[in-house]
C-alpha positions in Angstrom: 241.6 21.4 -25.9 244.3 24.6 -26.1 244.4 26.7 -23.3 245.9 29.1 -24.0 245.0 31.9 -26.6 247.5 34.4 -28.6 245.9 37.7 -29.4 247.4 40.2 -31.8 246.0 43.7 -32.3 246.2 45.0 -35.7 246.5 48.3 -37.1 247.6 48.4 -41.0 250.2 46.0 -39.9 250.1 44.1 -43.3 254.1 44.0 -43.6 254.4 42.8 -39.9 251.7 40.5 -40.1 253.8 38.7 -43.0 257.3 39.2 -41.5 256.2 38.0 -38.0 252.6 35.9 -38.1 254.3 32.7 -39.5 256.8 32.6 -36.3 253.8 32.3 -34.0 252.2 30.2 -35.8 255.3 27.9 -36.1 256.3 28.6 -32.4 252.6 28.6 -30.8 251.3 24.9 -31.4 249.9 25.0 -27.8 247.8 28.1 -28.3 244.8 29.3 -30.6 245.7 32.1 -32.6 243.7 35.4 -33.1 244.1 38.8 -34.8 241.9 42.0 -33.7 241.5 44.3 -36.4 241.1 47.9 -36.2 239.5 48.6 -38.8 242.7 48.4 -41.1 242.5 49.9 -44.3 245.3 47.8 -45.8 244.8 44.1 -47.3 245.7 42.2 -43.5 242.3 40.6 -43.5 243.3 39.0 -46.9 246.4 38.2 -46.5 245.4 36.1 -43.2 242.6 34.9 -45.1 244.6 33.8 -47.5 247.3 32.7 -46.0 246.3 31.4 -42.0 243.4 29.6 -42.1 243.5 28.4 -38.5 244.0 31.8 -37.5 240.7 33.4 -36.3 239.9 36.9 -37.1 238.2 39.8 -35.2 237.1 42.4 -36.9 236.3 46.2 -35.5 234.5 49.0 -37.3 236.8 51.9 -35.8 240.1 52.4 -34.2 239.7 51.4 -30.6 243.4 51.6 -30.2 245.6 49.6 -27.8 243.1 49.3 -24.4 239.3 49.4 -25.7 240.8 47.0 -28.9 241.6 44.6 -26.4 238.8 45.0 -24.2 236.5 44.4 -26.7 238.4 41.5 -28.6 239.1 39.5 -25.8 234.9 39.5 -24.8 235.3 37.2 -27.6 238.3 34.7 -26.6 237.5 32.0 -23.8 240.8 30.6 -23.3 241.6 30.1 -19.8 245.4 31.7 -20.1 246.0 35.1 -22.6 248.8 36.2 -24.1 248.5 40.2 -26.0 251.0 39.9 -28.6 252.4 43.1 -30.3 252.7 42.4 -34.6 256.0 43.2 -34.2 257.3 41.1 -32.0 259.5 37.8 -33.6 258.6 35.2 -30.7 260.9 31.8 -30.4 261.0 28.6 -30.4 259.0 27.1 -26.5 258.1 30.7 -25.2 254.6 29.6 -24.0 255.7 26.7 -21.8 257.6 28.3 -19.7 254.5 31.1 -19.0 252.5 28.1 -18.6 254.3 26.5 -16.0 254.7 29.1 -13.9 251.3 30.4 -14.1 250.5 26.9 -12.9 252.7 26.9 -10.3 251.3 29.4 -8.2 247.8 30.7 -8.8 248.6 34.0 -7.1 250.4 34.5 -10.3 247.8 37.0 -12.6 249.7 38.8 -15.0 253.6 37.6 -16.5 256.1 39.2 -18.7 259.0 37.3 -20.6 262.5 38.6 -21.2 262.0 41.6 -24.2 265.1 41.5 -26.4 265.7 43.9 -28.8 264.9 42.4 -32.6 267.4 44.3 -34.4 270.5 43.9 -31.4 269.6 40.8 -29.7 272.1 40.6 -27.2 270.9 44.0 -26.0 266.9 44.1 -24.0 264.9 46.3 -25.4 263.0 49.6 -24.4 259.7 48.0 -24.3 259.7 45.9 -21.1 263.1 44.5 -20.8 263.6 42.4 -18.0 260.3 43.7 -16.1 259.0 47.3 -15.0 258.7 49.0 -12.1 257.7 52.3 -10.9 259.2 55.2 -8.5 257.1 57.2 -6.3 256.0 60.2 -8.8 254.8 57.2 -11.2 258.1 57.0 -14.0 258.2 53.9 -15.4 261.5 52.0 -15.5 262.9 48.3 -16.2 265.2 45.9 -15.3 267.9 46.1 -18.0 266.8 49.2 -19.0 266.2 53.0 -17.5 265.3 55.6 -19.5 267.4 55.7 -22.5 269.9 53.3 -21.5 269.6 49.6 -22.4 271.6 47.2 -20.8 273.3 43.8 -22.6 271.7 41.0 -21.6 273.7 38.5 -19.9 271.6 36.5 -17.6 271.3 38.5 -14.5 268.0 39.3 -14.0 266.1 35.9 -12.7 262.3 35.1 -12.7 260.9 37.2 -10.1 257.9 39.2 -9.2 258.0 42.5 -11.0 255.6 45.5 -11.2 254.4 46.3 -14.4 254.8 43.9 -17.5 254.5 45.3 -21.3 252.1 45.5 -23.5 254.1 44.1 -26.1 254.1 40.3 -24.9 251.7 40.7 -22.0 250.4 37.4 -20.2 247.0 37.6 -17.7 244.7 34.9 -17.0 241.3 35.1 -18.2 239.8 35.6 -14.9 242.0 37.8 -13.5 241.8 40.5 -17.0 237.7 40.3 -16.6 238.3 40.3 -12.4 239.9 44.3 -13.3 237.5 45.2 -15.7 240.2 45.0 -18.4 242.2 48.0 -19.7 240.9 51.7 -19.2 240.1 52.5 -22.5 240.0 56.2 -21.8 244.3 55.6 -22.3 243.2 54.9 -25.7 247.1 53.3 -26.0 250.5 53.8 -23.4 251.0 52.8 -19.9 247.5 51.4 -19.8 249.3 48.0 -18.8 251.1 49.9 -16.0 247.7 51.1 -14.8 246.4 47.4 -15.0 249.0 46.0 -12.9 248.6 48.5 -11.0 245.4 48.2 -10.2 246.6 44.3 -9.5 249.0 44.9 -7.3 246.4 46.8 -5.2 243.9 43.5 -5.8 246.9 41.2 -4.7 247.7 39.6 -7.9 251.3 38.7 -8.4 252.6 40.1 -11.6 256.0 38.2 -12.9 258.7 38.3 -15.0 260.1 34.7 -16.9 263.3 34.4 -17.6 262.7 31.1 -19.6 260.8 32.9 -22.3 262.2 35.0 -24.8 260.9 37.7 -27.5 262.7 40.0 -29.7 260.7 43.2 -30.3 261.1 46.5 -33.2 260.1 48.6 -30.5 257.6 51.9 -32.1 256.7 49.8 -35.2 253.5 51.6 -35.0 254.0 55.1 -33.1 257.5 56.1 -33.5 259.1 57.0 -30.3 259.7 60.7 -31.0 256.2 61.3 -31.7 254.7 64.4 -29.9 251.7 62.2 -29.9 253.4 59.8 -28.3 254.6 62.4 -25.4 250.9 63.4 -25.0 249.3 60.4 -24.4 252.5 58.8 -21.7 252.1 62.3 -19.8 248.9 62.1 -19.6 248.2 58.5 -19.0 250.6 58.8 -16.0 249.0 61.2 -14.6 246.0 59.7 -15.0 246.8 56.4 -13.6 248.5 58.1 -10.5 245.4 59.8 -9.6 243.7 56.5 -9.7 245.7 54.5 -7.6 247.8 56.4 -5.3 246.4 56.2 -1.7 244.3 59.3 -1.2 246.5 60.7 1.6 249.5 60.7 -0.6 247.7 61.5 -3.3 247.8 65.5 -3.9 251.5 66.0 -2.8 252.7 63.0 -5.4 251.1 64.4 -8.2 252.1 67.9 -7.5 255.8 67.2 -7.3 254.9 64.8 -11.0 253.5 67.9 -12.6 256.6 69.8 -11.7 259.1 67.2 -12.9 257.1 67.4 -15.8 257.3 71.4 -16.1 261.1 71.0 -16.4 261.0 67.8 -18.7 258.4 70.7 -21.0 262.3 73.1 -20.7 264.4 70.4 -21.7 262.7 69.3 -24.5 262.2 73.4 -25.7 266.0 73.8 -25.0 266.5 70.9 -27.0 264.0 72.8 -29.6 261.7 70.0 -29.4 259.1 72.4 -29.1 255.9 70.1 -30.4 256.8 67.6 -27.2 256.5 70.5 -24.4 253.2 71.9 -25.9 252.2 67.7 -25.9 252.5 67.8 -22.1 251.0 71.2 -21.4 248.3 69.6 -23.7 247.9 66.5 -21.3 248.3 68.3 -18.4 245.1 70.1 -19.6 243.3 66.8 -20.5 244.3 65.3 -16.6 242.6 68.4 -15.6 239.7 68.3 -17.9 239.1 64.5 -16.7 239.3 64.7 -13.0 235.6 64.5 -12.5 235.5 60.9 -14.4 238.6 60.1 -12.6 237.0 60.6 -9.0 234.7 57.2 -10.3 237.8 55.4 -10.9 239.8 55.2 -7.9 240.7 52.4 -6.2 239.3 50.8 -3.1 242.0 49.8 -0.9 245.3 51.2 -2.4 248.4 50.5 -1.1 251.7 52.7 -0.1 254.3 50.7 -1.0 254.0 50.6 -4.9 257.5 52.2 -5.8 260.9 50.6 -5.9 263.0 53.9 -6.0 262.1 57.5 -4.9 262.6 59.5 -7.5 264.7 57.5 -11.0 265.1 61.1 -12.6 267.0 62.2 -9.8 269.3 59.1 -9.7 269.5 59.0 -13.7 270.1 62.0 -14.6 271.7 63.9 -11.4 273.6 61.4 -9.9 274.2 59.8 -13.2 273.2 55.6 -11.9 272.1 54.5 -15.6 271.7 50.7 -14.7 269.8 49.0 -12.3 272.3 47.6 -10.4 273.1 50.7 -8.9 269.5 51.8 -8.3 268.9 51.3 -3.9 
């Protein structure tokens, strides 16, 4: 019996489903293969009708997005191991194993990322996860292998080790542990609500890890391109959101004060770089974090720690003292 399960969430992805559905089939003998539908309006559900047989589908009635579209697909998968598969993603040849064994090796081990190269430069990780995420204080999301804008070649030197965050877009969690966190927060409807799950693991004690052995080559903003104002909106506000859920409540008000003014003069920069759309996208979520902090009271954790971050502040050292890889971060 297969114990493992690959999930894909799919949104009018007919053109990815045919470019990258027959590499996991071919490359995912050990796992049962599902696709979540949200509510496409394309011909996906035919063509995988069609065309996968074996594949199972799971069909929605609306657009859940990213975190309720898994939440509510994988109440319907039973597999002991998970893995949530973005459509765009071109996996290879033995990239479960590798996840497998090392889940087994140590069942501290919740949550594991593999190496994310970039599909269209493959010697080059991609923006998406890289070699791993992590967080500094005020809650900005970095990788190994990539910071920001810059993406770093890949040759080798980041190891398996135990990480912060791992992506969304080839993101590995036991069964127990996903239904152990309540799953994703679907009020992120989609961005960083991975972050906020590991997160909210870290504070729990689950290990989350990055492997090496694995390898994936991912678009990257196959479905929401990355200058999307929309895009802006939801990652402002979703930090924000996840900061006020699992910072420690001592530390809590001063963090988030200093965030909200890095993100006042991220609003300038993009104005001065007439981007107008993206600064009225985080005075928009700045006004939703507001609007929400009476929900966000019920969501806060128990017993969160201190010592989440791996750098004080990565805009500082990006973009003032200019480290752009993460070899030079301290």
């Amino acid at each position: 019996m297969k114990n493992i399960a690959v999930v894909l969430l799919n949104w009018n992805g007919l053109d990815l489903l045919k470019q990258f559905l027959p590499v996991v089939e071919k490359f995912s003998a050990e796992a049962v293969i599902y696709v979540a539908d949200n509510n496409s309006t394309d011909e996906s559900s035919q063509l995988v009708a069609d065309h996968f047989p074996a594949v199972k589908w799971i069909q929605f009635a609306a657009n859940f997005g990213y975190a309720k579209g898994y939440n509510e697909a994988l109440k319907q998968v039973n597999e002991e191991y998970i893995c949530l598969l973005n459509t765009d993603i071109e996996v290879t040849e033995n990239w479960l194993q590798p996840i497998l064994d090392l889940f087994k090796k140590d069942d501290s081990i919740g949550i594991i990322q593999p190496k994310i190269l970039d599909f269209k430069n493959k010697e080059y990780f991609e923006y998406a996860g890289a070699a791993g995420g992590l967080i500094d204080k005020y809650g900005f999301p970095f990788c190994r292998g990539r910071i920001f804008d810059t993406l770093e070649k890949d040759e080798n030197q980041y190891q398996t080790q135990e990480i912060f965050w791992a992506s969304g877009a080839c993101f590995f969690i036991r069964n127990s542990v996903f239904k152990q966190l309540n799953g994703f927060d679907d009020s992120f409807f989609a961005h960083q609500e991975e972050i906020d799950l590991c997160w909210r693991a870290f504070n729990q004690n689950v290990k989350v890890y990055y492997c090496n052995e694995s390898t994936v080559y991912h678009i990257g903003g196959a479905t929401l391109k990355k200058s999307n104002p929309q895009k802006t909106f939801l990652n402002f506000r979703n930090s924000l959101f996840m900061l006020y859920k699992n910072l420690p409540k001592e530390n809590r008000f001063g963090i988030i004060f200093k965030r909200l003014c890095l993100d006042g003069l991220a609003g300038v920069k993009f104005f001065l770089s007439l981007q107008p759309l993206h600064t009225f996208a985080i005075i928009k979520a700045h006004f939703a974090y507001y609007g929400n902090l009476s929900k966000l009271k019920n969501k806060q954790a128990i017993n969160p720690k201190s010592n989440y971050f791996y750098t004080n502040n990565i805009v500082f050292v990006y973009f003032l003292k200019g480290n752009k890889k993460f070899k030079q971060l301290k």
